[in-house]
Biotite code that builds the C-alpha atoms (Angstrom):
import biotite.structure as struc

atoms = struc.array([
    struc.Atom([47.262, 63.993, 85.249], chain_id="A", res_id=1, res_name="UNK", atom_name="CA", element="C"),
    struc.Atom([51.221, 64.011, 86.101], chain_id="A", res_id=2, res_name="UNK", atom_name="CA", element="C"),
    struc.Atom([53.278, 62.680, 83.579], chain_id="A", res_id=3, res_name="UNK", atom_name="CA", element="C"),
    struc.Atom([57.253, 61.600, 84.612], chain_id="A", res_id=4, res_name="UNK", atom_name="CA", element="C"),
    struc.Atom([59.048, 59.754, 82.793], chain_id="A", res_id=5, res_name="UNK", atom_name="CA", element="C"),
    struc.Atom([62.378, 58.286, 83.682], chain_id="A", res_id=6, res_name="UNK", atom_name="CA", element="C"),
    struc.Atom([64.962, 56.889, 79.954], chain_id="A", res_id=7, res_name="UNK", atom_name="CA", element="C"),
    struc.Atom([68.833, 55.824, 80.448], chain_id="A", res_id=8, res_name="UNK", atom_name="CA", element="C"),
    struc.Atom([70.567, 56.943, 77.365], chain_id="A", res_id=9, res_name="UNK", atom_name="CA", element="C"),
    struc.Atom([73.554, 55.101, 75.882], chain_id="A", res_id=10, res_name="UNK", atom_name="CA", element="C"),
    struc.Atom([76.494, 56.720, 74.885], chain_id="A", res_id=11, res_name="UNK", atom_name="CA", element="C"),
    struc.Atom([76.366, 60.962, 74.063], chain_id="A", res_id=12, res_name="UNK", atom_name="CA", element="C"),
    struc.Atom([78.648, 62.349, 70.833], chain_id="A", res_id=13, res_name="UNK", atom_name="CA", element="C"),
    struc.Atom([81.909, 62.412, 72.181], chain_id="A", res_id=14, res_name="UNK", atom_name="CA", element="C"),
    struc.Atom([81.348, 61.052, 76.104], chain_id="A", res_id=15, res_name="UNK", atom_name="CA", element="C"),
    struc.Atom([80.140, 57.331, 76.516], chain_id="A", res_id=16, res_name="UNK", atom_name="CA", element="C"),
    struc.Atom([78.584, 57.877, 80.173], chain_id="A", res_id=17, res_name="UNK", atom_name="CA", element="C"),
    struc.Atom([75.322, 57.038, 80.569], chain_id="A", res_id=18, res_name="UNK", atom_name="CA", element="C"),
    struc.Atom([73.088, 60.191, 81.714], chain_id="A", res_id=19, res_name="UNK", atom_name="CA", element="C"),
    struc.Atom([69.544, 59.947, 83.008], chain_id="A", res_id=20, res_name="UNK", atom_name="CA", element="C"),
    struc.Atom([66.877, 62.149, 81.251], chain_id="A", res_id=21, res_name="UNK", atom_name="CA", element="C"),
    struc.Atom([63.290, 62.529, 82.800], chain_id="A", res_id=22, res_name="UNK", atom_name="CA", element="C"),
    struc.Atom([60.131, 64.103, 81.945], chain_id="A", res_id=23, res_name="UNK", atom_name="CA", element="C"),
    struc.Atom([57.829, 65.675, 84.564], chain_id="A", res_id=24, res_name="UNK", atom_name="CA", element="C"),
    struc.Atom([55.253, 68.221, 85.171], chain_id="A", res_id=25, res_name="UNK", atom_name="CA", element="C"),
    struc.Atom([56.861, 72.114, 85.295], chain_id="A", res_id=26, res_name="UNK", atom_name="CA", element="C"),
    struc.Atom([57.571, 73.434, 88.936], chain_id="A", res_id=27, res_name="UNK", atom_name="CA", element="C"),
    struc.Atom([57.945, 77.123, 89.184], chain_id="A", res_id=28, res_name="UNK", atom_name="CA", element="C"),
    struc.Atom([61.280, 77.033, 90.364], chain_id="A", res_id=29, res_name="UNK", atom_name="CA", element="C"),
    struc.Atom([62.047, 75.874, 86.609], chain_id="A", res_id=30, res_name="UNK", atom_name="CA", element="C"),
    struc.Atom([61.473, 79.561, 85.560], chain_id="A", res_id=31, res_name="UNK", atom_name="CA", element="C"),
    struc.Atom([64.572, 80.789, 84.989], chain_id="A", res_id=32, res_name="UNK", atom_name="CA", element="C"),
    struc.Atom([66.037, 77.756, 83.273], chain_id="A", res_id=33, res_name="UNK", atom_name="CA", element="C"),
    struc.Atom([63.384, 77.290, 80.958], chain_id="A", res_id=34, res_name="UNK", atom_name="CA", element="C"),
    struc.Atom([63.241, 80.988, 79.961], chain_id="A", res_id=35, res_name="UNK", atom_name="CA", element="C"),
    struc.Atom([67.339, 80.892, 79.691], chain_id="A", res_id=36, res_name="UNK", atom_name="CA", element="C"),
    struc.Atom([67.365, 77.913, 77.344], chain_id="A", res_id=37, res_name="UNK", atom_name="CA", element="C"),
    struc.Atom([64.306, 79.019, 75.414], chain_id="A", res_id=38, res_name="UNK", atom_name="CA", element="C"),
    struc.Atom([65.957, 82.970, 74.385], chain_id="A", res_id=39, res_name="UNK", atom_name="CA", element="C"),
    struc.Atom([69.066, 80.135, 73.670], chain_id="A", res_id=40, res_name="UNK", atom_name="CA", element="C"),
    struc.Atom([66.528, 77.711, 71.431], chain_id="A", res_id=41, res_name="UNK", atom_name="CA", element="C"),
    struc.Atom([65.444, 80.436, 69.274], chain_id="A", res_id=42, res_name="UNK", atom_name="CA", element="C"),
    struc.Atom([67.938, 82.351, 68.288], chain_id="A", res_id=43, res_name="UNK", atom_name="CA", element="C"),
    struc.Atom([68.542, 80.584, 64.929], chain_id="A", res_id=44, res_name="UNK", atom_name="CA", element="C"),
    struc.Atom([64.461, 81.239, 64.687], chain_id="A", res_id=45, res_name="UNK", atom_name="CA", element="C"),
    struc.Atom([64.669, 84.529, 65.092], chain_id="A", res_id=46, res_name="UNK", atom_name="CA", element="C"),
    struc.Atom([67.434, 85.154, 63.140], chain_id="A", res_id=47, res_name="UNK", atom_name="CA", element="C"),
    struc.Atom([65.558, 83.448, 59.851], chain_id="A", res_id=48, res_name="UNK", atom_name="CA", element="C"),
    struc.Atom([62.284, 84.982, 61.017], chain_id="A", res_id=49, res_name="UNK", atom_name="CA", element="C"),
    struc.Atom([64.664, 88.435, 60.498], chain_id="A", res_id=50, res_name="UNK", atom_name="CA", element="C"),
    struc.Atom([65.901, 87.392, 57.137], chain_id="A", res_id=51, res_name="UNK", atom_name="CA", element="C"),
    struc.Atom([62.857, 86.594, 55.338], chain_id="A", res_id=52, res_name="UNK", atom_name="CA", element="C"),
    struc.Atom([60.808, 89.533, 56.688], chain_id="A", res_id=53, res_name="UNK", atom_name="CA", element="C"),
    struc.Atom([63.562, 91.931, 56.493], chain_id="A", res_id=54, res_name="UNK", atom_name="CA", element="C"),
    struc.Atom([64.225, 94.361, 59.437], chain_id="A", res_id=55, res_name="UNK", atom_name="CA", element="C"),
    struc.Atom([61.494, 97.147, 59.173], chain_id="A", res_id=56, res_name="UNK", atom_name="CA", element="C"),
    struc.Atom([58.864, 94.420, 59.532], chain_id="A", res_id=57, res_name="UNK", atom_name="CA", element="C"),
    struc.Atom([60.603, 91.904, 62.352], chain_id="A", res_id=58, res_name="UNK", atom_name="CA", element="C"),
    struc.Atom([61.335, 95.266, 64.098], chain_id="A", res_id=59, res_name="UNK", atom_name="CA", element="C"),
    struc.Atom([57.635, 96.467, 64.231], chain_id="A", res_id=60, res_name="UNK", atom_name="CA", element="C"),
    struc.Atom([56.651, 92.512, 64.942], chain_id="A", res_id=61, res_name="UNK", atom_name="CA", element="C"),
    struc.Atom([59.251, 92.234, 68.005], chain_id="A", res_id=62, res_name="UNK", atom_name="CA", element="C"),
    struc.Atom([60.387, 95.691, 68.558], chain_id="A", res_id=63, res_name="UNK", atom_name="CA", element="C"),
    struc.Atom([64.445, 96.211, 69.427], chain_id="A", res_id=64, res_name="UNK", atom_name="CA", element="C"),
    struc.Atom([65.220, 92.936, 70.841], chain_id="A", res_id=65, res_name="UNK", atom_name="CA", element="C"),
    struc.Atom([63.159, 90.083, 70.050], chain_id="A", res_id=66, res_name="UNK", atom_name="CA", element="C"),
    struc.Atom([64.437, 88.535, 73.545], chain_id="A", res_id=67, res_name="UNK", atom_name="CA", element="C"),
    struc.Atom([62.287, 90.838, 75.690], chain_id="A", res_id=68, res_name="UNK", atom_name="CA", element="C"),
    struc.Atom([59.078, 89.969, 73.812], chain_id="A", res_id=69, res_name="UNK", atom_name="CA", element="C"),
    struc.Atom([60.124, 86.011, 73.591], chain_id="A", res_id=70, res_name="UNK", atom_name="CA", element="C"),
    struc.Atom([60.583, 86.170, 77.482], chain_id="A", res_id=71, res_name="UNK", atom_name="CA", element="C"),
    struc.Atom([57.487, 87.539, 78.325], chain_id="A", res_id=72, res_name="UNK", atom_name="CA", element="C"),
    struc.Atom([55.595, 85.034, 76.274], chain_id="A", res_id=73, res_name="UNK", atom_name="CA", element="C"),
    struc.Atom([57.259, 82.391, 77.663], chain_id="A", res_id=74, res_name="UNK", atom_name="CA", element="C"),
    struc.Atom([56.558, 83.652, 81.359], chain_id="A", res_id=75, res_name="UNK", atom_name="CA", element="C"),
    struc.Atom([52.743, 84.502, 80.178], chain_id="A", res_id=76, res_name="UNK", atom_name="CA", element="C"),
    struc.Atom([52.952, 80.238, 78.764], chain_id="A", res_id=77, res_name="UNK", atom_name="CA", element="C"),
    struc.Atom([54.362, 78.974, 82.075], chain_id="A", res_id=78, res_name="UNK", atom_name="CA", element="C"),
    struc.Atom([51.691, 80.960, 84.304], chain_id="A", res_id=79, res_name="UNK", atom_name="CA", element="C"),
    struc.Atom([48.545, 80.044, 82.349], chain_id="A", res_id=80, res_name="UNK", atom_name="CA", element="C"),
    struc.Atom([46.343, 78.213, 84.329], chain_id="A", res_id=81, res_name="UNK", atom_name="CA", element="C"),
    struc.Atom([44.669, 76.693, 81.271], chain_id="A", res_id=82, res_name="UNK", atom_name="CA", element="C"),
    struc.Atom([48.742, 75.427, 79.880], chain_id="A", res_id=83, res_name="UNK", atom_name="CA", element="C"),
    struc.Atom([49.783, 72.463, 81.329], chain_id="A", res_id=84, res_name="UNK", atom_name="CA", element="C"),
    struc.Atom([54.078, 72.466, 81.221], chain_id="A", res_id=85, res_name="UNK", atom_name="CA", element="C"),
    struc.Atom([56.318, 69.735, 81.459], chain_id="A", res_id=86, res_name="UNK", atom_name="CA", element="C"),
    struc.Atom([60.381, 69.825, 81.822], chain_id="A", res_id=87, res_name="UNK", atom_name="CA", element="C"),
    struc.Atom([62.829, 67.581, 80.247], chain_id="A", res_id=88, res_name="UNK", atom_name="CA", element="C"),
    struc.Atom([65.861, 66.833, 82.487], chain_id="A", res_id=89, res_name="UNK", atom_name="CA", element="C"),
    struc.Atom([68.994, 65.662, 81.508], chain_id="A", res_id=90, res_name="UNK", atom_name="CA", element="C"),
    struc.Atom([71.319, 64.824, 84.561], chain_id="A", res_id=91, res_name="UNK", atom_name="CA", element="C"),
    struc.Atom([69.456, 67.629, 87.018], chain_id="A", res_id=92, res_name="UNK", atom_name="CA", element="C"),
    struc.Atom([69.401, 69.787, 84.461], chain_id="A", res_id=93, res_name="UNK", atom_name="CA", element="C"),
    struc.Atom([66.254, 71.798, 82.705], chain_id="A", res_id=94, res_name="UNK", atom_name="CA", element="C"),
    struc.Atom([67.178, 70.879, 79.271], chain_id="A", res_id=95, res_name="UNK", atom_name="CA", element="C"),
    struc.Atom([63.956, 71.535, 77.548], chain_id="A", res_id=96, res_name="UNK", atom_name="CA", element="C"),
    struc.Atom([60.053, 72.220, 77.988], chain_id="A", res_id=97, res_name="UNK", atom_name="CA", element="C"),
    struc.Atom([56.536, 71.771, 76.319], chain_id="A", res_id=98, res_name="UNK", atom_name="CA", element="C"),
    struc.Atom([53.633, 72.937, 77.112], chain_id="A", res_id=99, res_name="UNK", atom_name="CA", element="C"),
    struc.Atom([50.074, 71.883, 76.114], chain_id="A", res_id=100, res_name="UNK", atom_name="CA", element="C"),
    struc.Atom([46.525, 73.455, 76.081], chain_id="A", res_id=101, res_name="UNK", atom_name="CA", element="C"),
    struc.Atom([43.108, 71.208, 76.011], chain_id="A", res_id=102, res_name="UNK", atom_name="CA", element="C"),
    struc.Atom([39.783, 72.925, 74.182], chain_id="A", res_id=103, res_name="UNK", atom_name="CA", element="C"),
    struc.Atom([36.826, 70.554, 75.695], chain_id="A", res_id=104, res_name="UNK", atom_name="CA", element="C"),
    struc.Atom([34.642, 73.094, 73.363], chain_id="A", res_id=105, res_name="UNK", atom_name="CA", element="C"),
    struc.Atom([36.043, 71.757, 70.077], chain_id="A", res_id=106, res_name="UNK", atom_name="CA", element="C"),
    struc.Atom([38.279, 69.085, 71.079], chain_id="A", res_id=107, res_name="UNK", atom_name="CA", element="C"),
    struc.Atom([41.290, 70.377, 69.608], chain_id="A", res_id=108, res_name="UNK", atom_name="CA", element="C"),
    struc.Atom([44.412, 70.292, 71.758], chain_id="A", res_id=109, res_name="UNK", atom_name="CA", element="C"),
    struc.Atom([47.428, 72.300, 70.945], chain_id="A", res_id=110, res_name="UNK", atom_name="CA", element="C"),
    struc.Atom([50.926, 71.983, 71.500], chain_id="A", res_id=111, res_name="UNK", atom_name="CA", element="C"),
    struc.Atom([51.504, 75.448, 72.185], chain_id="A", res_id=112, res_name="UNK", atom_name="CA", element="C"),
    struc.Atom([55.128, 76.192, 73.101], chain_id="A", res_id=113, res_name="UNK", atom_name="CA", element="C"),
    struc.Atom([58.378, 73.294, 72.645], chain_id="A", res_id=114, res_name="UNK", atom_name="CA", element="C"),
    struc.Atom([62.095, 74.008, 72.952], chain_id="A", res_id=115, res_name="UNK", atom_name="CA", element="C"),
    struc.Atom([65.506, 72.115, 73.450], chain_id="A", res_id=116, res_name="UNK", atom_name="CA", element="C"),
    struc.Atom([68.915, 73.837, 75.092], chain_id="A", res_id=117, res_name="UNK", atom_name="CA", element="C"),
    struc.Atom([70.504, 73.712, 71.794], chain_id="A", res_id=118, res_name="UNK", atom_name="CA", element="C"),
    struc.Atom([73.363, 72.260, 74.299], chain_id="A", res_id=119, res_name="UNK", atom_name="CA", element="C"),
    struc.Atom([70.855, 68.987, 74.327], chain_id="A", res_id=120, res_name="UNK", atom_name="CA", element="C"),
    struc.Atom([69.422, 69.557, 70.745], chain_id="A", res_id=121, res_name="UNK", atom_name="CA", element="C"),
    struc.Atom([69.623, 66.300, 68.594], chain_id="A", res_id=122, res_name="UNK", atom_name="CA", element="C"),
    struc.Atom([69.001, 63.644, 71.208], chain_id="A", res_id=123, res_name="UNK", atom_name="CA", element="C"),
    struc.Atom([65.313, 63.521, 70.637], chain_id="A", res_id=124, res_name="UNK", atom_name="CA", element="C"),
    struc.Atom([64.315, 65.729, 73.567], chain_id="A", res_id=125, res_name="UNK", atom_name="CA", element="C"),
    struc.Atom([61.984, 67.742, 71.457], chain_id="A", res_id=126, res_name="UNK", atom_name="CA", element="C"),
    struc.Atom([60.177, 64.469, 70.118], chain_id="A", res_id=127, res_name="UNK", atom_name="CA", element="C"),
    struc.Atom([59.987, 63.003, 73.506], chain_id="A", res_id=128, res_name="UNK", atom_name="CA", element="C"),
    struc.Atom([58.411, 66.102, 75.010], chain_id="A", res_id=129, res_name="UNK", atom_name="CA", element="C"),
    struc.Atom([55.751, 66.384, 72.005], chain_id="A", res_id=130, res_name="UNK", atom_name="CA", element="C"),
    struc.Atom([55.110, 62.610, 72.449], chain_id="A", res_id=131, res_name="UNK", atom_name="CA", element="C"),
    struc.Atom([54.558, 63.377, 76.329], chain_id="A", res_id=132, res_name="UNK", atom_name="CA", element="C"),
    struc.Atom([52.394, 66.373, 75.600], chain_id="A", res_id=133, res_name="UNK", atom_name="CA", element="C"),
    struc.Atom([50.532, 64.442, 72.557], chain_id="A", res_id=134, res_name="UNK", atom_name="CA", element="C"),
    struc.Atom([49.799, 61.249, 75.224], chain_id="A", res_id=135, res_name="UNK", atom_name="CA", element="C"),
    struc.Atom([48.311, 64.246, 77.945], chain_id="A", res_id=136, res_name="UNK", atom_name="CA", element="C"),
    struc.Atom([45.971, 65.395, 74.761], chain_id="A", res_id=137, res_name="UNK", atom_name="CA", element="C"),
    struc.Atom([45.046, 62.141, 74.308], chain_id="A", res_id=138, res_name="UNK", atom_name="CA", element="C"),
    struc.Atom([44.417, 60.877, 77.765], chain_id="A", res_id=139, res_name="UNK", atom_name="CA", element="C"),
    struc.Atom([42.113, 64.434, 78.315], chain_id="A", res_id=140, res_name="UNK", atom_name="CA", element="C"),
    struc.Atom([39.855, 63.478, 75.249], chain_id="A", res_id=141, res_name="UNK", atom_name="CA", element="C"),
    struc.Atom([41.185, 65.575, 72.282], chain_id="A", res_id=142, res_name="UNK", atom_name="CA", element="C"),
    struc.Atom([40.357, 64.090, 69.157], chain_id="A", res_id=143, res_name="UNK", atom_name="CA", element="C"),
    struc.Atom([43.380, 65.661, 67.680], chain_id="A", res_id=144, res_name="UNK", atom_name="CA", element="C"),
    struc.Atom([46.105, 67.833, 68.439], chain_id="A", res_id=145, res_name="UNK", atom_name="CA", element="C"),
    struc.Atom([48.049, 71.168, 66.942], chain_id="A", res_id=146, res_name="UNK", atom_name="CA", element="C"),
    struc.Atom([51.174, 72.178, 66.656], chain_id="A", res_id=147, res_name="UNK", atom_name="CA", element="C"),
    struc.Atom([52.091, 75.353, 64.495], chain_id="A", res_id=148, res_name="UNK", atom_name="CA", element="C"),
    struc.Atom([55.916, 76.174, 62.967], chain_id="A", res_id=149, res_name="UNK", atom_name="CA", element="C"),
    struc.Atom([57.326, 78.182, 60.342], chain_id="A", res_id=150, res_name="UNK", atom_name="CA", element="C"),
    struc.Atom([58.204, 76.997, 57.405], chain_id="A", res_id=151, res_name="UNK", atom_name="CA", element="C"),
    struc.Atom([61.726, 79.116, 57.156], chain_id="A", res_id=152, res_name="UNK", atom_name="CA", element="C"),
    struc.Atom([65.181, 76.825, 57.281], chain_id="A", res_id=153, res_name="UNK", atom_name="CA", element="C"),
    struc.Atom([65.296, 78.052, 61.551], chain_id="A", res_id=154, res_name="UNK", atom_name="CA", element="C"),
    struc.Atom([62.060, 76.462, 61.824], chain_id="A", res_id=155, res_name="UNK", atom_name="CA", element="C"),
    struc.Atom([63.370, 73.255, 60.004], chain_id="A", res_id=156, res_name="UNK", atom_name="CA", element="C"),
    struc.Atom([64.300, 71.758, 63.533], chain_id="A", res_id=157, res_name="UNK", atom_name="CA", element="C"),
    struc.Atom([60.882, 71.538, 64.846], chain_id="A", res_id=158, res_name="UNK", atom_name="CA", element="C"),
    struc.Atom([59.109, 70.395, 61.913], chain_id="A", res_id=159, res_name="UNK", atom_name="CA", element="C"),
    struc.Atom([62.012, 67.728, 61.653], chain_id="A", res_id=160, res_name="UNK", atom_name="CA", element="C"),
    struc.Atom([60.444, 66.528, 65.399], chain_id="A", res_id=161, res_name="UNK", atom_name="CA", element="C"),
    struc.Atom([56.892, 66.784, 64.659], chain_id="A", res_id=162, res_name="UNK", atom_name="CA", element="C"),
    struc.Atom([57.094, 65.109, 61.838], chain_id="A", res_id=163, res_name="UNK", atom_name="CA", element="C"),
    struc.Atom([58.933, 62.631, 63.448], chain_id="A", res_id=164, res_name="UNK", atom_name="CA", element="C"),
    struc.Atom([56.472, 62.436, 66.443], chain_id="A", res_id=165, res_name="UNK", atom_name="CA", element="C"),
    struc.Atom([53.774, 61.622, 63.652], chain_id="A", res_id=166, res_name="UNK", atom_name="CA", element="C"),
    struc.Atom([52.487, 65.030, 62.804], chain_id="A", res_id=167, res_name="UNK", atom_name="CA", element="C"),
    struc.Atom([50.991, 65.567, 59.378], chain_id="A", res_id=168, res_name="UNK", atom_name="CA", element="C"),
    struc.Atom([52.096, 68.898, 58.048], chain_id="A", res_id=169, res_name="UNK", atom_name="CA", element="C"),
    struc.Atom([49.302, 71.491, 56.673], chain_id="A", res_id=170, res_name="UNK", atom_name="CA", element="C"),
    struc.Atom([50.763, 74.286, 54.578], chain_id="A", res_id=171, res_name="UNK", atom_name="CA", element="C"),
    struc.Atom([50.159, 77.765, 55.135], chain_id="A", res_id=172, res_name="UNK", atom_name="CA", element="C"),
    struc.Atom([51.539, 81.125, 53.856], chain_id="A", res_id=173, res_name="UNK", atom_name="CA", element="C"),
    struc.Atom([51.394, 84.201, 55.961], chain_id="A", res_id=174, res_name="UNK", atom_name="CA", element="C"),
    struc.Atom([51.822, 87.889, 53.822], chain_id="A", res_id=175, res_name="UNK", atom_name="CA", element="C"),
    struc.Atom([52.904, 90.689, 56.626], chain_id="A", res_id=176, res_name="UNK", atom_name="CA", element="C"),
    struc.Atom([53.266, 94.530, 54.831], chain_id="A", res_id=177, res_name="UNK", atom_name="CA", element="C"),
    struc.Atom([54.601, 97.165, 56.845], chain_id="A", res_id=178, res_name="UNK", atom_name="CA", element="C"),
    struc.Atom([51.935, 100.162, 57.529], chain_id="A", res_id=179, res_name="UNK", atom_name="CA", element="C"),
])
């Protein structure tokens, strides 16, 4: 099922024009935008991620640079024949993506991947795309869907939008020690 969605906006901070933002399906030709303003998205992630692990265990999790890993998981996300991707636009531009994965086996759908150009952040991009992804869970029979953060402050972001797209939050506590 293709999903587009077409919103007028009222005024932005700062400029009162009215832009046009739509959601639809991931083309590949998105690629390089959505791995640009993902590496943006997470920075502040990774740099929490990095604080509360310390640097001998976010080293041996993401190696050097964190960026290299991130991109390849993104690129691995946007290839997967079993993810379905959509793009938020904001005037033209890729200003954010979400992509979605459907179990038939146990019915459990999972919002896999979600992130805003932090040049877009704060509009409600993030919530829209989960809503869009939630309503494609839905619609393909799901009887509920999954979406996993971290609880550190550069995490606080997303659960701010999935808790605003209705997600109940279930806590969890990962341990990592450094072999």
């Amino acid at each position: 099922m293709r999903t587009e969605q077409r919103v007028r906006n009222g005024c932005l901070v700062g400029d009162c024009r009215v832009v046009e933002t739509i959601i639809r399906p991931y083309r590949e030709a998105d690629e390089p935008a959505v791995v640009r303003l993902s590496l943006l998205a997470w920075i502040p992630v990774h740099d929490s991620m990095r604080d509360v692990m310390g640097d001998e265990i976010f080293g041996r999790l993401y190696g050097d640079d964190w960026r290299h890993q991130q991109q390849q998981d993104v690129e691995k996300t946007l290839r997967d024949e079993t993810s379905e991707v959509w793009v938020a636009e904001v005037d033209g531009k890729v200003a954010g993506f979400a992509s979605a994965v459907v179990d038939v086996d146990t019915r459990v759908g999972e919002i896999h991947m979600v992130a805003v150009d932090p040049d877009f952040q704060s509009r409600g991009l993030g919530t829209r795309l989960t809503q869009v992804a939630t309503d494609r869970l839905r619609n393909a029979g799901m009887a509920v869907v999954l979406v996993s953060t971290g609880g550190d402050i550069g995490h606080a972001p997303a659960r701010r939008t999935y808790e605003k797209a209705g997600f109940t939050p279930m806590p969890a506590v990962h341990y990592f020690k450094a072999l």
